[in-house]
N, C-alpha and C positions, 0 to 999 in steps of 0.2 A: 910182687915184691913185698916182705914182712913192714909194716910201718914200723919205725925204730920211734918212741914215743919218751923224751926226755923231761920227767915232770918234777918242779922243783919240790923236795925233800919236805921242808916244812908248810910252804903256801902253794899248796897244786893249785895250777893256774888252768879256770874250769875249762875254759875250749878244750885243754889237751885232756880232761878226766872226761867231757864229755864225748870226744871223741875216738876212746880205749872205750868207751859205755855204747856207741851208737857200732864200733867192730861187733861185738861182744851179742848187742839186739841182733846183727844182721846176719848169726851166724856163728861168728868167729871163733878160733880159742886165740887167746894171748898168755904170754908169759907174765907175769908180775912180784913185785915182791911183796915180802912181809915179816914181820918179825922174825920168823925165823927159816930166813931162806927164801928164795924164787919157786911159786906154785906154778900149775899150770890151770885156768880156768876156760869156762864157755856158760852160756845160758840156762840157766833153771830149767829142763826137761830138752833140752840141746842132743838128741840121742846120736846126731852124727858127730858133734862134737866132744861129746864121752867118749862114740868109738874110737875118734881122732889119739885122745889123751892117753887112752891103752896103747894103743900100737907103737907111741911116742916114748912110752915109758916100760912097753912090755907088760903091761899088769894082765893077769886071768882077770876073766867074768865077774868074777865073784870079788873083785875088792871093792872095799867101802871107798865112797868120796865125802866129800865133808864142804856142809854148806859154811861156806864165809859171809855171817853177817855183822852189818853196823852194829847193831845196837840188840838188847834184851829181847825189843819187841820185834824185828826182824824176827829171831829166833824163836820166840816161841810162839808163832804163829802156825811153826811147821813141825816142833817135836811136843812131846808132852812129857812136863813140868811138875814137879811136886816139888812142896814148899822147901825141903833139906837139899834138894839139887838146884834149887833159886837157889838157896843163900851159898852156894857154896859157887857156882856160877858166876855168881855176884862179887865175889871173891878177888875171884882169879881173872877175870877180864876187865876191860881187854889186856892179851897176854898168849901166850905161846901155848895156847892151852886146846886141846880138842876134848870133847866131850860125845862120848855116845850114847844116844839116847832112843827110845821109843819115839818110831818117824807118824806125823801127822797124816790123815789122808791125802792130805796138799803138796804130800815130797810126792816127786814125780818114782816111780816104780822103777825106774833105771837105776835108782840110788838106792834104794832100799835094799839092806839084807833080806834077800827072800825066805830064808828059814827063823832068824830072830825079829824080824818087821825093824828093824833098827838102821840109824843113819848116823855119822858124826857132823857135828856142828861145832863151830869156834866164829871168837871176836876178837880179832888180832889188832893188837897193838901195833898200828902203822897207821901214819898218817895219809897217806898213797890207796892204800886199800880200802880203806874208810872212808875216804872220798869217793872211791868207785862205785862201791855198794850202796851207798848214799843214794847216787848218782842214779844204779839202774831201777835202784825203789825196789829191789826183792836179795836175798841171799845169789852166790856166784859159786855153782857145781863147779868144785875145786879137787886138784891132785897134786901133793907134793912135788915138784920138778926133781927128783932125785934118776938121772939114767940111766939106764940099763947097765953100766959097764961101774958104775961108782956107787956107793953107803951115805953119801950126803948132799943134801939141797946146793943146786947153783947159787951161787952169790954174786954173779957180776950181768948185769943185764948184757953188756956186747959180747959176751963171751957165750952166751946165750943164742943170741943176733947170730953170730959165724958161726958155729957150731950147729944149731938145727931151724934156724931161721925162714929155713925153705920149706918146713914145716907147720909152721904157722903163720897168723894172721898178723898176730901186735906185738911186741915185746917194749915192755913197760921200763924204764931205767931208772934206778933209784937203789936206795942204800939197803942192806939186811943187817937186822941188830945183832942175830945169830944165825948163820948157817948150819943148822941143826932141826932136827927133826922134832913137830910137838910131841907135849908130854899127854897121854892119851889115857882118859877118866871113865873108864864104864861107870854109867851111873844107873844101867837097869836092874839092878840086883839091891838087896836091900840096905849092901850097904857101898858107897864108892868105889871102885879098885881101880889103882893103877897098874893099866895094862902092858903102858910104855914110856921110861922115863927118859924124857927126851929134854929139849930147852921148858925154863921154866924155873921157878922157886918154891917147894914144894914143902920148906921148913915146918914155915911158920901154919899149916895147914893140919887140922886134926881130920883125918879119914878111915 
């Protein structure tokens, strides 16, 4: 049966974060939120549980997932970094923002675009998520929960629960700021593009 995991909004209370963290070591995919919308994750080089997240969502072979980490130094442990994609990084997170970048040898090959060597990465604004990652001490191989039959992320964790519940391990319950799709920054070319303009504030931004 899916553990239904009900963690409060502003003070995740650590038994239940480390507990969606020790699913997650031993396996698992769980549902969770995040700024914008219910993703679906599993473990850093997790190759059954990538399989799991395609079959749940329908995706081909070939799509990108996008590591969700806490903090800067999470992240560039595993892509590579130049100083105008720092600052601009720097910027926009944490925030509803994904970034594609050149993957380090430390992303696992499951993730990697096999013909651009590239991976997306983001640091979302959520308090829930940010505890997680904390928690498991590496980035969480992640996929948008958007379903095969619908154009936008789940927003309601038990709706989640009854609906495909029998397909997963955890399902994480908490609030989504937007249910909407990030806004997506290739940053390997020379100069930023956005590829997908999704949640996000993208105004005040020179690219």
């Amino acid at each position: 049966m899916v553990a239904y995991i009900d963690i409060h909004p502003v003070n995740p209370q650590a038994r239940l974060i480390t507990k969606a963290a020790d699913i997650i070591r031993d396996g698992g995919v769980i549902a969770y939120p995040t700024d914008s919308g219910y993703a679906l994750g599993c473990k850093l080089g997790n190759k059954a549980g990538l399989e799991r997240i395609q079959t749940i969502r329908k995706l081909p072979k070939t799509h990108n997932f996008t590591l969700i980490c806490h903090d800067f130094k999470q992240l560039g442990k595993l892509v590579i970094v130049d100083n105008s994609a720092f600052k601009l990084i720097n910027r926009l997170t944490p925030g509803p923002f994904t970034f594609i970048m050149k993957g380090d040898k430390a992303v696992p090959r499951i993730m990697v675009n096999p013909k651009k060597k590239t991976v997306g990465a983001r640091i979302p604004n959520h308090v829930t998520t940010l505890a997680l990652v904390e928690e498991l001490g590496e980035p969480l191989m992640s996929s948008t929960l958007i379903l095969p039959d619908k154009d936008v992320p789940e927003s309601n964790g038990w709706e989640i629960r009854d609906e495909i519940g029998y397909l997963l391990d955890a399902v994480i319950e908490g609030p989504v700021e937007e249910a909407r799709p990030t806004t997506v920054i290739d940053l390997t070319g020379e100069v930023p593009e956005v590829v997908r303009q999704g949640a996000g504030d993208l105004s005040d931004v020179m690219l």
